[in-house]
C-alpha positions as a Markdown table, in Angstrom:
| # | Residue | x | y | z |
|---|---|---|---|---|
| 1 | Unk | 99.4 | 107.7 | 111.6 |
| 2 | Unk | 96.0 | 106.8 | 111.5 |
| 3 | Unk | 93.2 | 109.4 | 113.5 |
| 4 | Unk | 92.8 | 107.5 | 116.4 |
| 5 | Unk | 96.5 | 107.0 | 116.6 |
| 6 | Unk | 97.0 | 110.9 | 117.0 |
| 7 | Unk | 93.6 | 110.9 | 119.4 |
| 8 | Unk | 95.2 | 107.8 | 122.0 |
| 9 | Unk | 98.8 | 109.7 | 121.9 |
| 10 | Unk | 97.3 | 112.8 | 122.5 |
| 11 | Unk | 95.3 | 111.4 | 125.5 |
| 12 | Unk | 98.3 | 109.4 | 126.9 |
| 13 | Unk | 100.0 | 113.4 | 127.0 |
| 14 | Unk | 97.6 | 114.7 | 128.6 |
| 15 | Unk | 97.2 | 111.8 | 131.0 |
| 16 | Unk | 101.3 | 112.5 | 131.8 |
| 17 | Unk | 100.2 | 116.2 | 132.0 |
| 18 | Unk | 98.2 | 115.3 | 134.4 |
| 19 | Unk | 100.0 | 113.5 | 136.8 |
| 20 | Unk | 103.1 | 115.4 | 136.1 |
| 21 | Unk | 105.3 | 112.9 | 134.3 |
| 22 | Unk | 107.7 | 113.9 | 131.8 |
| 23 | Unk | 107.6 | 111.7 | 128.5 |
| 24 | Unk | 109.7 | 111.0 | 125.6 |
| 25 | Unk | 108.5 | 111.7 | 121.5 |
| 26 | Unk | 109.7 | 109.5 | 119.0 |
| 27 | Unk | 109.1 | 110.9 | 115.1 |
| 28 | Unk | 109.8 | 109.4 | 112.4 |
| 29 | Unk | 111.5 | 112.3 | 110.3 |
| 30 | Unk | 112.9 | 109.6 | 107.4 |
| 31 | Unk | 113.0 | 107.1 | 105.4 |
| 32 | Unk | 114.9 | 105.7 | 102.8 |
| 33 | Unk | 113.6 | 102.3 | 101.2 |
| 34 | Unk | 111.3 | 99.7 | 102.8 |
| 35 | Unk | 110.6 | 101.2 | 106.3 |
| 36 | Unk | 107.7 | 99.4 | 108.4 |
| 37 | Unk | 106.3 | 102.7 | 109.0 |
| 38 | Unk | 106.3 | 106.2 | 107.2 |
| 39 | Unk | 107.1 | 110.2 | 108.5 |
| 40 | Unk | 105.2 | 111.6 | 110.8 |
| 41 | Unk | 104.6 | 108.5 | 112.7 |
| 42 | Unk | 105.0 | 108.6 | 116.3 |
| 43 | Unk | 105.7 | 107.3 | 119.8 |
| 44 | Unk | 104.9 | 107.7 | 123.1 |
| 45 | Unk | 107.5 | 106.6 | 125.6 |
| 46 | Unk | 106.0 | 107.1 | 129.4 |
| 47 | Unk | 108.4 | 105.7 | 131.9 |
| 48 | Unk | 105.2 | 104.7 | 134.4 |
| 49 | Unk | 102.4 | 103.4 | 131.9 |
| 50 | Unk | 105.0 | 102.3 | 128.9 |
| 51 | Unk | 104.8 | 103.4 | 124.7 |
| 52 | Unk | 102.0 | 104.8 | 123.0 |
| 53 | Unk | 102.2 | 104.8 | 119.2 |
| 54 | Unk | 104.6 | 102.7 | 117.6 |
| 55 | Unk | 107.8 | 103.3 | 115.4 |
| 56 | Unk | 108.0 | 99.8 | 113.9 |
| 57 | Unk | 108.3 | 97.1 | 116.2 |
| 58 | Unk | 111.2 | 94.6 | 117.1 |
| 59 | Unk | 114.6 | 95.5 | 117.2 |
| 60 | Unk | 114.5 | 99.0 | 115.7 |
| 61 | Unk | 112.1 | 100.1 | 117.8 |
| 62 | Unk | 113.7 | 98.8 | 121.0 |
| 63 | Unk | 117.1 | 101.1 | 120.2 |
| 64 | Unk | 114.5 | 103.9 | 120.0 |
| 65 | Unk | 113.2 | 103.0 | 123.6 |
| 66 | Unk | 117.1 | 102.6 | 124.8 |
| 67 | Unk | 117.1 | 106.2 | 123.1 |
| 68 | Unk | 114.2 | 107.7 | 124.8 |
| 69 | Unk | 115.4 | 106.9 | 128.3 |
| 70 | Unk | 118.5 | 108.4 | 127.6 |
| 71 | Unk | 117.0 | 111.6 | 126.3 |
| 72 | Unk | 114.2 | 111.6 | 129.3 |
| 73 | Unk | 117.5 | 111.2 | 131.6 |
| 74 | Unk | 119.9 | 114.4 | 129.7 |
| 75 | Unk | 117.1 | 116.4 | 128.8 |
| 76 | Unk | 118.6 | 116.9 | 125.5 |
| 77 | Unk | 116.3 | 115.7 | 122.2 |
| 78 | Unk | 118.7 | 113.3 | 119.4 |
| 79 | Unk | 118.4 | 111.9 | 116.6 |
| 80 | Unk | 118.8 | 108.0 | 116.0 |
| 81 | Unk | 118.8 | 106.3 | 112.7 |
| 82 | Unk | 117.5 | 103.0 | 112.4 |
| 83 | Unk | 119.2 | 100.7 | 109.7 |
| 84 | Unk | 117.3 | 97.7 | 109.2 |
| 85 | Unk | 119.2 | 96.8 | 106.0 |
| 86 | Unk | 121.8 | 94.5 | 107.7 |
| 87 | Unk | 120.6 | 92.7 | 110.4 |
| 88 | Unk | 121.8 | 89.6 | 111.6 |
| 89 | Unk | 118.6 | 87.8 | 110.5 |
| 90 | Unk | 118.4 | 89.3 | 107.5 |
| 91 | Unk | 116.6 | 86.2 | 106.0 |
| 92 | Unk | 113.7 | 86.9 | 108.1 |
| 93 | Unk | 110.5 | 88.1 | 105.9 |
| 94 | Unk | 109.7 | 90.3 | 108.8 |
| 95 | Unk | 113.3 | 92.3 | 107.8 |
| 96 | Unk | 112.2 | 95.2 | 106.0 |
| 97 | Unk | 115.7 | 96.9 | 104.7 |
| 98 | Unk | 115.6 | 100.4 | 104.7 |
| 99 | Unk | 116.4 | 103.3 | 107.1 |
| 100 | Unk | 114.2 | 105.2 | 109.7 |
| 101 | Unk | 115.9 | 108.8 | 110.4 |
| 102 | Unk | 114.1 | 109.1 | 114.6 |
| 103 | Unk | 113.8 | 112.7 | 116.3 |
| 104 | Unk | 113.6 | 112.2 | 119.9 |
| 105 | Unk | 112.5 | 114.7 | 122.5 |
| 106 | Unk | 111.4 | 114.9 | 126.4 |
| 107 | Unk | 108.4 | 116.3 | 126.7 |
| 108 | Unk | 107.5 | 118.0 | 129.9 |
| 109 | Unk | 103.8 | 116.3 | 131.1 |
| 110 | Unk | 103.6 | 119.3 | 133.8 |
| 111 | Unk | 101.5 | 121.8 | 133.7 |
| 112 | Unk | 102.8 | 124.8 | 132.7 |
C-alpha cells in the first residue's frame, strides 16, 4: 500500500466518522503464490460513497464486497480466502493463481 493509499483510506474513515456511517475493512493477512496484491493491503467498503483501497480487482474482490455487507449487517468481523488458482477462466492472463487469506471488520464511523 502505497502512502497516499493509506492517506485517501484514512480520509474516506474519517469522512464516515463524520457523518456517522459504519464501514467495513478488508486486509489482506495472506498470501500464498501469485496474489495481485500483498499483506497489509486494504479496503474501504462504505455502503453510501462505495470502496476505498482495493484488494485485487474482479472476481476476488467482488466475494470480498459480498463479505463486507454481510459483516456490516452481523457485526461480527470473518475471514474469507480468496482462491484464484481455479477459476473458470483460468486461461485468462489476468488469472493470477494464488491465494489471498481477507480479515474483514465493521468499523464504527461514529464518533466515540
Amino acid at each position: 500500500m502505497t502512502h497516499d493509499d493509506d492517506k485517501s483510506l484514512r480520509e474516506a474513515l474519517q469522512t464516515a466518522r463524520e457523518a456517522g456511517r459504519r464501514c467495513a475493512l478488508a486486509t489482506i493477512v495472506g498470501t500464498k503464490g501469485s496474489t495481485p496484491r500483498k499483506v497489509g493491503a486494504r479496503m474501504l467498503v462504505d455502503p453510501e460513497t462505495g470502496l476505498v483501497g482495493t484488494v485485487g480487482g474482479g472476481c476476488g474482490e467482488a466475494e470480498v464486497i459480498a463479505a463486507a455487507h454481510e459483516v456490516l449487517k452481523t457485526g461480527t468481523a470473518r475471514r474469507v480466502r480468496v482462491d484464484l488458482t481455479d477459476d473458470f477462466v483460468s486461461w485468462s492472463p489476468a488469472v493470477c493463481g494464488g491465494v489471498m487469506d481477507i480479515f474483514l471488520e465493521a468499523v464504527d464511523g461514529r464518533a466515540s
